[in-house]
N, C-alpha and C positions, 0 to 999 in steps of 0.2 A: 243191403244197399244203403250207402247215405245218403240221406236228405238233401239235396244240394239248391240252396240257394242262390238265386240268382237277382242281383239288382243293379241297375244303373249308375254308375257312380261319374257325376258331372263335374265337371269344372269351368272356371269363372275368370274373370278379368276383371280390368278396370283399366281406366285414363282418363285422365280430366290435365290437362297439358298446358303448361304455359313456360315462356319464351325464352328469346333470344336468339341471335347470330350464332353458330356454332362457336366462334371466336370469342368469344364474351357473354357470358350468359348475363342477363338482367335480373332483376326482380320481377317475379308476375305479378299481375296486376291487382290478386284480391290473395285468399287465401294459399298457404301454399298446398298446391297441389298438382304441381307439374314435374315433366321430365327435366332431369341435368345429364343423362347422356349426351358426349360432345364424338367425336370422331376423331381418335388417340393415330399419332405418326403412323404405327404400326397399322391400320387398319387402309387409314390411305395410301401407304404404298405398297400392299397387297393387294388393293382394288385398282389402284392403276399397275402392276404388274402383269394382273390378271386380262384388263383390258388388252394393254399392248401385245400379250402373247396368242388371245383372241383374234386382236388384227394383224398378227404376222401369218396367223394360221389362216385367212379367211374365214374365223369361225363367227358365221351368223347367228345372233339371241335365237334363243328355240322358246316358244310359249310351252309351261308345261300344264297339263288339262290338272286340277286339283282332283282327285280322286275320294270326291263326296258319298260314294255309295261304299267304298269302301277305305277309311279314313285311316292316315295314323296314326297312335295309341303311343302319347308318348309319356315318360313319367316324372313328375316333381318330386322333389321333395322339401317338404313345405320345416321352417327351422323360426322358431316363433322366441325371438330374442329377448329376454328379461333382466333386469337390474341383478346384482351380487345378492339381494336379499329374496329371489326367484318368487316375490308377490305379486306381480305383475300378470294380470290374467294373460293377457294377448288376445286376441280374436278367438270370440266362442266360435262352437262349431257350425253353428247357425249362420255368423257372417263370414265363415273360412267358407262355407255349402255354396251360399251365393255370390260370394266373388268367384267360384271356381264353374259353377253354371254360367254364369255372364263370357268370363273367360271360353269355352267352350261354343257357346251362343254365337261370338264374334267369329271365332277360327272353323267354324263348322264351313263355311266357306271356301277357306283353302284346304281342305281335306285334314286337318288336322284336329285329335282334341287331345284331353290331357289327362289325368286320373293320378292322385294322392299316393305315392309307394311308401306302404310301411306306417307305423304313427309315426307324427307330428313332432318332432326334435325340439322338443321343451328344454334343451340341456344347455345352453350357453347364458350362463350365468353370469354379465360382466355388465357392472356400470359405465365402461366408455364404450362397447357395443351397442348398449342400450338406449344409451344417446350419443350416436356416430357422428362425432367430429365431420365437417362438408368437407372432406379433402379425400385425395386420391389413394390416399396412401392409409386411413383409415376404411375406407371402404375397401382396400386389397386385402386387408388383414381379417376383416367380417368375413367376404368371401373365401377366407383359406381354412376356417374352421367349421368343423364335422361336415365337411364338403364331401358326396358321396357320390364315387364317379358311376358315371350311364343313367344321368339323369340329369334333369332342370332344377340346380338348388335356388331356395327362392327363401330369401330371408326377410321376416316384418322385423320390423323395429321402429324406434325413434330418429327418422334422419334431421339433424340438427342443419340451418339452412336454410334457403329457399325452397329445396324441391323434393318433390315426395315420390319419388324413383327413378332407377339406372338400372338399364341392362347391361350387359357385356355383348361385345361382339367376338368375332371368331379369334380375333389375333390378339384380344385383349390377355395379360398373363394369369388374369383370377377368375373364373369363370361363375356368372351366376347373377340372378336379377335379387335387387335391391328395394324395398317397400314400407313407405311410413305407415307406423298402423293406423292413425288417426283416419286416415284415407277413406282404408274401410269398414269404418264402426261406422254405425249406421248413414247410409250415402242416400244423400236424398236425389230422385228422379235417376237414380243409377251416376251420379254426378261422383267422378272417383273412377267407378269401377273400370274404365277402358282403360286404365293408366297400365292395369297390368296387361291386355293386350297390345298396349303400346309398345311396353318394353320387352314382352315377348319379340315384339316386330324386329328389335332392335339387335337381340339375340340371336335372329335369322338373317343377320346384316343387312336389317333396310336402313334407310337412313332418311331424315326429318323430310316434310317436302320443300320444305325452304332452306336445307342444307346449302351453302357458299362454301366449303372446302374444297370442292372438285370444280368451281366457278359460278359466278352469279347466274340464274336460269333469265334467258329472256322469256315476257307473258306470250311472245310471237311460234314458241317452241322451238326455233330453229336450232337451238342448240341443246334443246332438250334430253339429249341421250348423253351429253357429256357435260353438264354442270349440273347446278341443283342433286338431286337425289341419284341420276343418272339414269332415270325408267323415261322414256320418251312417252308414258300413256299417263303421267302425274302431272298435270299442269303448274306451270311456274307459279310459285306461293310466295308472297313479298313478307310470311311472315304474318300470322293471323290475331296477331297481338299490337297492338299500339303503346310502345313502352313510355312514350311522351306524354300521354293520356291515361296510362294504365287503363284501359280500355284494349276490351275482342274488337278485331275488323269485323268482326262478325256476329248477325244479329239473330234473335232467339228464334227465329226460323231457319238458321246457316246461310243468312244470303248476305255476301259479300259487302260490305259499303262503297268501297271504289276511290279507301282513304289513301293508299301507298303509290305514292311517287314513281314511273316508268325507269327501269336503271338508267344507267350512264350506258352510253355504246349499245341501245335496243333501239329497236323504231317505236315507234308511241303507240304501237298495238295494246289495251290493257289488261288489266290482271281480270284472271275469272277464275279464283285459285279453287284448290278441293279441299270447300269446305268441310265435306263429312268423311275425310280422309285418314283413318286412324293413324299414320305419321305426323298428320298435319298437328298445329295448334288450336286449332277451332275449339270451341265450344264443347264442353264434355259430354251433351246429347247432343251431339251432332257427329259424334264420331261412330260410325259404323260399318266402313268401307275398305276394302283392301282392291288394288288395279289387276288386271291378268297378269302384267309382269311384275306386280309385287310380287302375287301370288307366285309366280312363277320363278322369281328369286331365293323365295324361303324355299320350296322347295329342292330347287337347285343346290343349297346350302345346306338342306335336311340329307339329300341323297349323296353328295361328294365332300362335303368340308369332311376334317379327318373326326373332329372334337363337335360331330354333331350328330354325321349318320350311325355311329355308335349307338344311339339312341333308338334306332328304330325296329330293333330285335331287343328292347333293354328290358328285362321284368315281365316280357309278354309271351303271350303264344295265342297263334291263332288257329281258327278251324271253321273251313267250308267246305260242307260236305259233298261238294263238285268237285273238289279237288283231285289231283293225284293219289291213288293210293299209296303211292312210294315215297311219300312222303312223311318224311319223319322228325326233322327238326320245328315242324312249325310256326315256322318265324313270315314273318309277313309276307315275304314275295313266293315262299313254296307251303302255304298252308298244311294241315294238317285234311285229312277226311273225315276224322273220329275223332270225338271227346276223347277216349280214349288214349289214342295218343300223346294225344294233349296233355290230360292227365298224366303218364307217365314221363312226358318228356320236362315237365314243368317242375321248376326249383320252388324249396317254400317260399310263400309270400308274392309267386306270382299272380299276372292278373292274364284270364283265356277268355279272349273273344271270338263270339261265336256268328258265326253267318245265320239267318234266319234257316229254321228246318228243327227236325227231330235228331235227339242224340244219345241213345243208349249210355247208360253210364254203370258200373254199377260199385267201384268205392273210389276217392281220392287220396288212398296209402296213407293216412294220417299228413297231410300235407296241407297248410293253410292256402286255400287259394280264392280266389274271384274269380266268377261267372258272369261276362258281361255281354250284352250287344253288340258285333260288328257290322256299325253303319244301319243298323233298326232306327226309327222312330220312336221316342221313348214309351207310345202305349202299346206296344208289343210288347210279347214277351217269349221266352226262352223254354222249347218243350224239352222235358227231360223224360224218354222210357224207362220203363223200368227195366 
């Protein structure tokens, strides 16, 4: 029999966010270290497509429960961008470990975490990669190289600019989130690290809370479910940044100041925006929070978008041993009963997570794999019989 190893393998986040209108991004206010995803034609009239075919059907929003005890396993791959002369360390592995635990930490909420497939894609070698021109049209091009489909590509680099990441959304044509490294070498008080839950968020088409492409949000909510971000349970955000001031609305407890103006056409009800909203802009320890219908959105988006739910059988295999016995492909929704199976049914390089319980094993065919937790508590651990 082999030895079979088993360990936890976490991942991490980050966000530390600043501003602007989607129509005109600003300068943030100190360092850069915020989002520049904007909401591209393509994405808005696929979300109101969406809507109105919604309201032609009477189809009412369904809240979906985030399935935290058993999470899905979805997989990056992480592509660590260097200059022509490939001297550039990039992110030891020490702060690639803890951005990828934080990241994790945040999304364990919505039922989702994330895990490393494969090493580390040291291979793009290019000085205007390395320091990516702020245009659209240089970040398509980052995004189309050793892009590796059925998975989250997630590339660090130099971004040249204001802002220190960009997600893609569903409809965008390049798919894959974007990341200054500067960001996360050493982040003080976790100050950074939400940026990459942010723009995971953004991946899962949320959109900012103070989003104006779908209409301005009154603080009153009455319009809440169609302007602003479009989730009815986000309260209206005037924008957590004061670009007049360069100055946060918001002070190192998250509580709101009550600096931003009521729009035009609202009634003078005022703002009580969410400040610990990871779409939001706030404060980068203050970001901690996803709403039910956020949550409920990425999901949505994880289980029906075409260029997403591909993802959620990607590299993995699972196994509870409650399961069906007839079950043979192991893939999320028809687990597996037996390592066993798992073990044979699993391509190299996959990662098998396992349901708490005992699992006879006794070789894994010469096939590199992972042995991990499904939905455990990280001081559990994984019985193997002999």
């Amino acid at each position: 029999m082999h030895s079979l190893t088993v360990f936890f393998l976490a991942t991490i986040l980050a966000l530390a966010l600043t501003p602007a209108p989607q129509s005109q991004k600003k300068s943030p206010p100190k360092e850069k270290e915020g989002c520049g995803t904007v909401v591209p034609l393509s994405q808005l009239e696929a979300e109101l497509a969406s809507r109105a075919e919604s309201a032609s059907k009477n189809i009412a929003p369904t809240v979906i429960a985030p399935p935290t005890q058993a999470p899905y396993y979805l997989p990056l791959k992480i592509h660590m961008v260097r200059g022509s002369s490939g001297n550039q360390p990039g992110l030891s592995s020490e702060q690639l470990g803890k951005t990828l635990q934080y990241l994790n930490q945040i999304w364990k909420q919505v039922g989702i975490q994330f895990f490393i497939y494969g090493d580390v894609d040291a291979d793009i070698l290019n000085d205007d990669f390395f320091n990516l021109p702020d245009t659209e049209f240089s970040r398509e091009a980052l995004r189309s190289v050793n892009n590796v489909p059925n998975t989250i590509n997630v590339y660090l680099t130099n971004l040249l600019g204001n802002f220190a990441g960009y997600g893609s959304f569903t409809t965008d044509n390049t798919q894959g989130i974007l990341l200054n490294y500067q960001t996360f070498i050493n982040p003080t008080d976790n100050r950074g690290l939400e940026l990459f839950a942010h723009e995971m968020g953004h991946y899962f088409d949320l959109y900012h809370t103070h989003e104006t492409m779908f209409g301005v949000e009154c603080p009153s909510g009455n319009n809440g479910s169609t302007a602003g971000d479009l989730l009815g349970d986000t309260p209206a955000d005037p924008g957590l940044i004061d670009y007049d001031r360069r100055t946060y609305r918001v002070d190192a407890n998250c509580v709101y100041n009550n600096s931003a103006a009521t729009p035009a056409n609202c009634d003078t009800t005022p703002y009580k925006p969410p400040t610990r909203n990871l779409m939001s802009y706030s404060r980068g320890v203050c970001l901690t929070e996803f709403t039910s219908l956020q949550i409920s959105k990425i999901l949505d988006t994880l289980q029906n978008k075409g260029n997403r739910k591909n993802l959620i059988n990607s590299k993995t295999r699972y196994v509870d041993r409650l399961a069906s016995d007839s079950n043979t492909s192991c893939a999320y929704g028809v687990p597996c009963r037996t390592l066993e199976k798992a073990l044979q049914a699993a391509n190299n390089g996959d990662f098998i997570f396992l349901k708490q319980g005992t699992y006879p094993a006794s070789s894994i065919g010469g096939k590199r794999l992972t042995l991990n937790r499904w939905g455990w508590e990280p001081n559990t651990g994984v019985l193997l019989a002999p």
